[in-house]
C-alpha positions as CSV (number, residue, x, y, z in Angstrom):
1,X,137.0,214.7,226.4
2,X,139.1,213.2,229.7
3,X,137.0,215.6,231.8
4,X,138.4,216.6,235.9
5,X,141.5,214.8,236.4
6,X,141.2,212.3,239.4
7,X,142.6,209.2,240.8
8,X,141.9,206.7,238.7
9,X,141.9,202.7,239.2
10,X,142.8,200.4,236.5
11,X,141.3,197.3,237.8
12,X,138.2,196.6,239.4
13,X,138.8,193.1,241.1
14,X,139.9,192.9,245.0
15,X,143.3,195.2,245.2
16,X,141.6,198.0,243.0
17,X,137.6,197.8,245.0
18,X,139.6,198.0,248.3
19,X,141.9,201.3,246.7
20,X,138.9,203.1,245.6
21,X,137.2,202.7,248.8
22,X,140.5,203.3,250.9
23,X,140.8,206.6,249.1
24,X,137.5,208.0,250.5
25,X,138.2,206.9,253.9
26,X,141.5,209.0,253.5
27,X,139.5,212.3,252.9
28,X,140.2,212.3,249.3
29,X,137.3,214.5,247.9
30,X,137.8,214.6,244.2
31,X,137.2,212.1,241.6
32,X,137.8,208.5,242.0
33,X,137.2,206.2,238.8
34,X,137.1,202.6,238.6
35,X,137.8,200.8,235.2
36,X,137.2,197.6,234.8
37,X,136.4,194.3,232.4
38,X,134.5,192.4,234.1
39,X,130.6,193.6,234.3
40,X,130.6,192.9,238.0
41,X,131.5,195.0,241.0
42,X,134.8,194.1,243.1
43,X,134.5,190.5,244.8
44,X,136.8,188.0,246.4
45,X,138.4,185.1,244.5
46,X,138.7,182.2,246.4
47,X,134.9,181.9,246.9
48,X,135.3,181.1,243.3
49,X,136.8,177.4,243.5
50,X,135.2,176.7,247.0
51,X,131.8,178.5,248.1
52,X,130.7,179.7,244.7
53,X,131.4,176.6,243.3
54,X,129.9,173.9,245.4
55,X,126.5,176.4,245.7
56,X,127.1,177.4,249.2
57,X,127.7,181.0,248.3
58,X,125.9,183.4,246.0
59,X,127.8,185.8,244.2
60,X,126.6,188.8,246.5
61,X,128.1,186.6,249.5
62,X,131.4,188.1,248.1
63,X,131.1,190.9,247.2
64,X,133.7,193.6,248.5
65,X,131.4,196.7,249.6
66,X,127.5,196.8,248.8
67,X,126.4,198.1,245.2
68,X,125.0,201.0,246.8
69,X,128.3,202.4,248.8
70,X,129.8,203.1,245.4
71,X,127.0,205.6,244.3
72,X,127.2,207.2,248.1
73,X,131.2,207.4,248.4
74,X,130.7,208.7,244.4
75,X,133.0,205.8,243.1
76,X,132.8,206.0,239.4
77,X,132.8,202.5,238.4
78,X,132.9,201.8,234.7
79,X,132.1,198.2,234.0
80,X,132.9,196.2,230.7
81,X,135.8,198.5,229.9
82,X,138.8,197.7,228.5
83,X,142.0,199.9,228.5
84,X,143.9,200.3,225.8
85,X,146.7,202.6,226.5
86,X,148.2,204.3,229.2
87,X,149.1,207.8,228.1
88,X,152.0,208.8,230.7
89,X,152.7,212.4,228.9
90,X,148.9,213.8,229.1
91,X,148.0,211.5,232.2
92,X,145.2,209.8,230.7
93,X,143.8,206.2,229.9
94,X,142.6,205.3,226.5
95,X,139.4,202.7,226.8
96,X,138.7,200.8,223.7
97,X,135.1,202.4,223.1
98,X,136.7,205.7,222.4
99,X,136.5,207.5,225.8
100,X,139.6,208.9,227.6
101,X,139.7,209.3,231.3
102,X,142.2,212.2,232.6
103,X,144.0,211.4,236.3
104,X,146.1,213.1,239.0
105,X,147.7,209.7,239.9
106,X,146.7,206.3,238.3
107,X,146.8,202.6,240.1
108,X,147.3,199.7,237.7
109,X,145.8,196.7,239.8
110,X,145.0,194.5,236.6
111,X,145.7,191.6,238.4
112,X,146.5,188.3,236.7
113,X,145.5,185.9,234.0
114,X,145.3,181.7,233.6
115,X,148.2,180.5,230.9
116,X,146.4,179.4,228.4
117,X,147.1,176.3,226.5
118,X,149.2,175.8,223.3
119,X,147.8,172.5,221.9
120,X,145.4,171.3,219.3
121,X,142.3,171.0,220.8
122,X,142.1,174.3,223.3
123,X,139.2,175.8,221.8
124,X,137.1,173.1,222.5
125,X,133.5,173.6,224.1
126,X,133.9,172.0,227.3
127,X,137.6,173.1,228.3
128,X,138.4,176.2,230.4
129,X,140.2,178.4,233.1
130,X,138.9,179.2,236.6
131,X,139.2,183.0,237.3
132,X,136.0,185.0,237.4
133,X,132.6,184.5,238.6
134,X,131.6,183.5,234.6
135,X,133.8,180.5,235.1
136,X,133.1,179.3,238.4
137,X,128.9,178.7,237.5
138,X,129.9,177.3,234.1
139,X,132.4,175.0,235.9
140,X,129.8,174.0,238.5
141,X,127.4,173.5,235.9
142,X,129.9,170.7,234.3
143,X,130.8,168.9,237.6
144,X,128.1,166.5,238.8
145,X,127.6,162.9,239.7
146,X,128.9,160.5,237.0
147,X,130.7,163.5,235.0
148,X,133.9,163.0,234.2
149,X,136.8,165.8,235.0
150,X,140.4,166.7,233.6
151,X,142.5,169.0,236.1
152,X,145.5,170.1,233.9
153,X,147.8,171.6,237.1
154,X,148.7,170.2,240.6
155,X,148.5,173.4,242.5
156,X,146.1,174.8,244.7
157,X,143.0,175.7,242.1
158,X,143.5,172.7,240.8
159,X,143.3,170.5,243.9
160,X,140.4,172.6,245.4
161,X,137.8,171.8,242.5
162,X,139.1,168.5,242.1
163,X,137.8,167.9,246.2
164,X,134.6,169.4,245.2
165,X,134.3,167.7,242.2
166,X,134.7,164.2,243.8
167,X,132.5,165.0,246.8
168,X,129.6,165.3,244.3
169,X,130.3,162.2,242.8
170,X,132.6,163.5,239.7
171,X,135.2,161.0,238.6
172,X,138.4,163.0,238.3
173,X,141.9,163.0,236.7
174,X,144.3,165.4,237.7
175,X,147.6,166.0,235.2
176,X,150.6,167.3,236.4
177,X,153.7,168.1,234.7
178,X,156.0,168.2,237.9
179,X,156.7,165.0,239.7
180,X,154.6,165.7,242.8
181,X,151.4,168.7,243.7
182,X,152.2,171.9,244.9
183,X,155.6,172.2,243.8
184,X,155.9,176.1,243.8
185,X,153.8,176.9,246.6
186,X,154.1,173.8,249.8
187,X,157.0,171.9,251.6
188,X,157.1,167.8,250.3
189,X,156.0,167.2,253.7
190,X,152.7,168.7,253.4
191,X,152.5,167.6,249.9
192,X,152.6,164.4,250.6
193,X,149.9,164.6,253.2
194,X,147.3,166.4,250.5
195,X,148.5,163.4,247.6
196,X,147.9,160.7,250.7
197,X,144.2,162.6,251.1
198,X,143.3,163.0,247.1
199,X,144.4,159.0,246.7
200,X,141.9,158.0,249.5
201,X,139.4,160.3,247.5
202,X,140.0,158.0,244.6
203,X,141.4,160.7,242.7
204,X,143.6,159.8,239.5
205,X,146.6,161.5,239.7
206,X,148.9,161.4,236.6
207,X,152.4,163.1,238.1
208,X,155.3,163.4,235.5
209,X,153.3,163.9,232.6
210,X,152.1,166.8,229.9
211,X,148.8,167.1,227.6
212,X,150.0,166.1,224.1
213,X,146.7,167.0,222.9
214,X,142.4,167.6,223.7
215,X,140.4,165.5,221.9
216,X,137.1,166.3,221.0
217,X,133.8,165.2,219.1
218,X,131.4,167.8,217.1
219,X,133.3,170.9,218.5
220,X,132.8,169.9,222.8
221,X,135.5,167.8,224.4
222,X,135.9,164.5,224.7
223,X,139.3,163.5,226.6
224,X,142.9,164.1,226.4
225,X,145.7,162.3,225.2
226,X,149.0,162.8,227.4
227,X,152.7,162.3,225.9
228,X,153.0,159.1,226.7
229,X,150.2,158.5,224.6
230,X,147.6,157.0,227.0
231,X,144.0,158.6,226.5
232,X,141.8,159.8,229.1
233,X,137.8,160.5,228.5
234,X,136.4,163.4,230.1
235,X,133.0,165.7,230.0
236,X,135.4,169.0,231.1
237,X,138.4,169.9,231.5
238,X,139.7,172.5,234.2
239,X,143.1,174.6,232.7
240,X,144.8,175.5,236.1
241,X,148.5,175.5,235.2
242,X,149.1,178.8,236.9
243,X,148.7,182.7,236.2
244,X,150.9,185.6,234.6
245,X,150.1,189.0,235.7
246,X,148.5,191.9,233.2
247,X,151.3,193.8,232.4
248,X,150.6,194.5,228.7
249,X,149.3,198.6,229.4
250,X,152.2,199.3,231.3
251,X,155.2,197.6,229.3
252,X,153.5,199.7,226.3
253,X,153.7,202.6,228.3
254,X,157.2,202.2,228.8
255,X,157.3,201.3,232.8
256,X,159.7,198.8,233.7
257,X,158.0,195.1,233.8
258,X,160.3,191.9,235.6
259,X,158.2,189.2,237.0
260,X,155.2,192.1,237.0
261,X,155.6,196.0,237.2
262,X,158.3,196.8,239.2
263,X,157.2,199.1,241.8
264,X,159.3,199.9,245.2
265,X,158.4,199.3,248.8
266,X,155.9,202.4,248.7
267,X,154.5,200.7,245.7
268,X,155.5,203.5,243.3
269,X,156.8,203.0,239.9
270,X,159.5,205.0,238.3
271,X,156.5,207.3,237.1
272,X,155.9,209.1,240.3
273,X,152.2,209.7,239.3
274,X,151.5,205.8,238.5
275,X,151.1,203.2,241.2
276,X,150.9,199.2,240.8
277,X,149.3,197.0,243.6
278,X,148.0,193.2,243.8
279,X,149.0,190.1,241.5
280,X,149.8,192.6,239.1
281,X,153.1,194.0,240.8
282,X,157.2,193.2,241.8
283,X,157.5,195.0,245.1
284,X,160.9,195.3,247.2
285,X,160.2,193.5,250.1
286,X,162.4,194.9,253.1
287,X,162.3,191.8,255.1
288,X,163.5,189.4,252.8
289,X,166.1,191.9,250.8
290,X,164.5,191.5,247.0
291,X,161.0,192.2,244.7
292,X,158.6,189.6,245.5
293,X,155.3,189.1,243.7
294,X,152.5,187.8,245.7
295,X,149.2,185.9,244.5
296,X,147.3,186.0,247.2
297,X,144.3,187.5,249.0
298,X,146.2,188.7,251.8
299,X,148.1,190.8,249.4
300,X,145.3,191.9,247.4
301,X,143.7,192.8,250.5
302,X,146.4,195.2,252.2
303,X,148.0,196.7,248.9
304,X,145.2,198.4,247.4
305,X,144.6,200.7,251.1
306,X,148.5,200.9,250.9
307,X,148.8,202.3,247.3
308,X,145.5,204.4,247.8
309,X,146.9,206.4,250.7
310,X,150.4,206.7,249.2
311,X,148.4,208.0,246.1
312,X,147.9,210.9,248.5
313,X,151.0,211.8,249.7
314,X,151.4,208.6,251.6
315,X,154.7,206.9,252.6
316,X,153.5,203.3,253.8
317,X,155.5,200.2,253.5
318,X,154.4,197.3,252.6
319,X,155.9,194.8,253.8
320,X,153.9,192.3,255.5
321,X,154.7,188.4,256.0
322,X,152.9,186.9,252.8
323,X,150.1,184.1,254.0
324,X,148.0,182.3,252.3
325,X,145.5,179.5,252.5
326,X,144.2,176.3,250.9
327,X,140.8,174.3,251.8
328,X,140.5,171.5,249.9
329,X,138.3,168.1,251.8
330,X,138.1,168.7,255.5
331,X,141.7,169.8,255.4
332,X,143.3,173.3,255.4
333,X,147.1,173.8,254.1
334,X,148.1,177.8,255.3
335,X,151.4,178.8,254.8
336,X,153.3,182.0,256.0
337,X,156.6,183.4,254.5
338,X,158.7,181.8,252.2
339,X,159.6,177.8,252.6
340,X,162.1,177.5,249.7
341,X,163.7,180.7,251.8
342,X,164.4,178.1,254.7
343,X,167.8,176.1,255.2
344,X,166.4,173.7,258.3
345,X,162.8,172.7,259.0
346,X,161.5,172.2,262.7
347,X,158.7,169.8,262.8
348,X,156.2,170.4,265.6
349,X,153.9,167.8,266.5
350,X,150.2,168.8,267.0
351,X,148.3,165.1,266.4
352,X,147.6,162.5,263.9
353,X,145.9,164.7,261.3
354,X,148.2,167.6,260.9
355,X,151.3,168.3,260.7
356,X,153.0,171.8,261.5
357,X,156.4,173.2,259.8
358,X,159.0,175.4,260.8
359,X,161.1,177.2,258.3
360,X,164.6,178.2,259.3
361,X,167.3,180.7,257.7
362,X,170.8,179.3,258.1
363,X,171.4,181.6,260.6
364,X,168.6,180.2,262.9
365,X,166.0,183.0,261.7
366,X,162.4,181.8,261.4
367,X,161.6,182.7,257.9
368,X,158.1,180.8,257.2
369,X,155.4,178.2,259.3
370,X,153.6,175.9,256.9
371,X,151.0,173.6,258.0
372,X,148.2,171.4,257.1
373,X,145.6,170.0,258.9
374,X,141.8,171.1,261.2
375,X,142.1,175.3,260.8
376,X,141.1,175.0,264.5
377,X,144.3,172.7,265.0
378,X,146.6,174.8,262.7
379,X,145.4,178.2,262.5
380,X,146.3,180.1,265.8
381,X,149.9,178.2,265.4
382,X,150.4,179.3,261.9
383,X,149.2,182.9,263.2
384,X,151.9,183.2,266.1
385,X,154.9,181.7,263.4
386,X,153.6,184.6,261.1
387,X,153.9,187.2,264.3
388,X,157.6,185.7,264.9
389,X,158.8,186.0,261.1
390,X,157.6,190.0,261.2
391,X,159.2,190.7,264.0
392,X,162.7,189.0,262.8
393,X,162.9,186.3,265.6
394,X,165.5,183.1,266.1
395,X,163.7,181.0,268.3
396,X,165.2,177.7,269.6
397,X,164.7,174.6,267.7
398,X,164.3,172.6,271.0
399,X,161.2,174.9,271.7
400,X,159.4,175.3,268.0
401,X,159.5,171.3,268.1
402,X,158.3,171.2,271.6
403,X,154.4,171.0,271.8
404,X,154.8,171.9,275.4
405,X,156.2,175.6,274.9
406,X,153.6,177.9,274.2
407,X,154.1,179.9,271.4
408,X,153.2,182.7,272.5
409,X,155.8,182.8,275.9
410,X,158.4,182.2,273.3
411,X,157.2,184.9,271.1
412,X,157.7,187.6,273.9
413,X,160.6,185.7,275.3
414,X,162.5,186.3,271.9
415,X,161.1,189.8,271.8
416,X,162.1,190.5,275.2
């Protein structure tokens, strides 16, 4: 039986722990279900491929709410499920052991999945993706001194493990099919600043190439071969070549899927009962006039209180300025708006060890700050470009590049 219809999560990573719990705090007093695959309760991700990973952090260190607020806010969490059909008509979900649970209104915050490699070799012992806390300990269990590392992907997972990796004394190859790291998420600028900083790690970076195949010995991993046929030995191998959202349930269900389930700025599909939120979703973003998915904490952490209170009768926006962040050696790259959005970049001296970015429109609008460098350096300039952006500013040139103007005068100047 689907029992009392209630709202009901589908995905119990960061967007959906931080729904369930926003739906409490919004008064809602019937039932609240949480589905999810892995066995865990709602965490944080980055942790994974920095704290968790270098044994800094335990897995409770990251956890969203304490176990014990789910049992007091009665937050039915059902772990180890898997979904297996959305039924739209009788407004239930189908789980794979047989069990059908009813709802009012439904959230789909699946979230995302690593691409998965396509040559011979994959299934090799020894060569995997980086997504949940499973992954992270049996990563960290593979990097040591003298250990030997593939990173298939220049972007920001990548790059994080392979600084831990080499701080522990791993030797480490990193394989990228574009011609330089980061190419979809950081200015050239900037990139060139992290490739400068991996080099001086002695990291091996192969740029312009693709895995032809895995090689392997007795079923566990012993190198790759790229396609220019040179061979590299290796103990692991890291598959980071990006992340495609979960969309399977709800193209099956008949709810329109483009770059992730299209939902609009209140995050509502077509259905009016069925809500998407997270990695998982294409969302029309007012301020830059088109759907945008987001991978990002930032994004996981607002849209799930968003979708939750517009569950409810809600008629929130969301449309904040996207940010996110990278820490990889002693360096942090953060990054608000959209760069490739830009027509002119302003640089903004702040010292030898970082660099600062300005990201103009071609009608002088500031649409994104990028920056690398100390967070304490960075941080609180990154923060007043992100303040700018949301409040649709066209600051002068002559004062962004300045390192004399104080942000924040010009902020409420422009406002002004």
């Amino acid at each position: 039986m689907a029992g009392r219809r209630g709202m009901v999560i589908l995905g119990a990573g960061h967007t959906g722990g931080r729904a369930a719990h926003a739906l409490r705090e919004a008064g809602w007093s019937g039932p609240v279900t949480l589905i999810g695959a892995e066995p865990s309760l709602p965490y944080e991700r980055p942790p994974l491929s920095k704290g968790l990973l270098s044994g800094e952090k335990a897995v409770g260190d990251f956890a969203l709410y304490p176990a014990d607020d789910y049992a007091r806010l009665d937050i039915r969490h059902l772990a180890s499920a898997t979904a297996v059909e959305i039924r739209r008509g009788p407004h239930e979900v189908a789980l794979a052991d047989g069990a059908v649970v009813a709802y009012e209104k439904l959230l789909i915050a699946t979230g995302a999945e690593p691409r998965r490699l396509v040559v011979p070799g994959a299934d090799l012992a020894g060569v995997q993706v980086l997504r949940d806390v499973a992954d992270a300990e049996l990563l960290r269990d593979r990097i040591g001194p003298g250990k030997r590392l593939i990173v298939l992907g220049g972007g920001f997972i990548g790059l994080e493990v392979a600084s831990h990796a080499v701080s522990v004394g791993a030797e480490v190859v990193v394989v990228e099919a574009g011609p330089r790291l980061l190419m979809r998420a950081v200015p050239a600028e900037i990139e060139a600043r992290m490739r400068a900083r991996h080099l001086a790690a002695d990291v091996d970076l192969r740029l312009g190439r693709t895995l032809a195949a895995i090689l392997g010995n007795g079923g566990a991993v012993t190198g790759a071969r790229l396609d220019d046929g040179s061979e590299i030995s290796a103990d692991a191998v890291l598959v980071a070549i990006g992340i495609v959202p979960r969309v399977e349930l709800a193209h099956a269900a008949g709810l329109a899927v483009d770059n992730g389930i299209v939902v609009d700025r209140h995050l509502r599909t077509e259905d009016a009962d069925i809500f998407a939120a997270g990695d998982v979703c294409s969302f029309a973003h007012e301020l830059y006039g088109a759907h945008v998915r987001l991978e990002s904490w930032k994004n996981a952490e607002e849209q799930g209180p968003i979708a939750a209170r517009n569950m409810l009768g809600g008629s929130e926006v969301a449309a904040s300025v996207p940010w996110m962040w990278s820490d990889q050696y002693e360096l942090t790259i953060q990054i608000a708006g959209f760069p490739d959005r830009a027509k002119r970049i302003v640089v903004r001296e702040t010292g030898p060890d970082s660099l600062v970015l300005f990201h103009l429109a071609g009608d002088g609008r500031l649409v994104a700050t990028s920056a690398v460098g100390p967070n304490s350096v960075i941080g609180r300039i990154v923060r007043l470009g992100q303040m700018m952006i949301e409040r649709g500013l066209y600051p002068d040139p002559r004062h962004l590049a300045d390192p004399a103007v104080n942000l924040k005068t010009l902020m409420r100047e422009q406002a002004a």
